[in-house]
Phi, psi and omega in degrees: 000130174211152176294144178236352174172103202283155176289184183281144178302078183185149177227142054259147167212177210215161156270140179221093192302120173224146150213162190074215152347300203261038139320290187310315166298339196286301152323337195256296179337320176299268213299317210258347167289342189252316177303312183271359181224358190080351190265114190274156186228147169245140158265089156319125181251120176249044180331310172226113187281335164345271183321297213327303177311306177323303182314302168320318188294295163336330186275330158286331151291323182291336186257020174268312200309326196233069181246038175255353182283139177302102227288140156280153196256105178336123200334305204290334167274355174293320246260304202308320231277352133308358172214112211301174157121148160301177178220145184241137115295153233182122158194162155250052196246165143332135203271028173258359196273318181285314185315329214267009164233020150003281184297014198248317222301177169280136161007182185357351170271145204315175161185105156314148154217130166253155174189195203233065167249140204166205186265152171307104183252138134309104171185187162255185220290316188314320178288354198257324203265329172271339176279345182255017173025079180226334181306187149357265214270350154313300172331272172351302160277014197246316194296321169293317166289317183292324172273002170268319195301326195271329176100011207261350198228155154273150169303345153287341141341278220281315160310312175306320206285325180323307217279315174326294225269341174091043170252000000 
């Protein structure tokens, strides 16, 4: 996991997690959060939530194991707990494939996870990423409801962007 591309020095801002393909969505989701809605994004690149989850669990175990040491902190809450803001995850795996670092996040914060689950469909990927709800603009409204749910966007945000985008 690495920042791959920090927001603009402004708040409300979001995390926007992406691996695999929809990295790339993750990058557009950024550029329609900040022109269209004002909401600055650092986009994070997650080649793998695998580790990420191994890691976490190891970090957990080692602080059940030790518990008069001064406990460690799991890769994925060193990396977030500088930077305020939910956090959206993004694949074109199942969406327990993101859920699985969950436990890890920094404390209270928020976390979305889009993922593709559902029956196998034939198509092309942009139409596939809009019926699984992953794209862009998927990205978008899972960023906006998690900062109204926080009280940082009004829920009308999240209406507009609906509306923008034609989902």
């Amino acid at each position: 996991m690495y920042l791959l591309e920090a927001g603009a020095k402004k708040t409300p801002r979001v995390n926007l997690l992406g691996s695999g393909s929809i990295l790339r969505e993750s990058i557009a989701a950024k550029a329609l959060l900040e022109q269209d809605f004002g909401v600055a994004a650092n986009v994070w690149s997650c080649p793998s939530f695998n580790e990420l989850a191994r890691e976490g669990q190891d970090v957990e175990r080692w602080n059940l194991l030790h518990p008069t040491e001064k406990p460690r902190v799991p890769f994925v809450a060193q990396q977030l707990e500088k930077h305020a803001g939910p956090v959206i995850a993004s694949t074109d795996y199942v969406k327990n494939y993101t859920d699985q670092i969950r436990p890890f996040l920094p404390k209270g914060r928020t976390y979305k996870v889009l993922g593709t689950d559902g029956f196998g469909r034939s198509d092309f990927r942009t139409k596939l990423r809009e019926h699984f709800e992953v794209d862009r603009h998927y990205v978008v409204v899972a960023a906006l409801k998690a900062l109204a749910e926080e009280g940082s966007v009004p829920a009308t945000e999240v209406a507009e962007a609906i509306a923008k985008y034609g989902i």
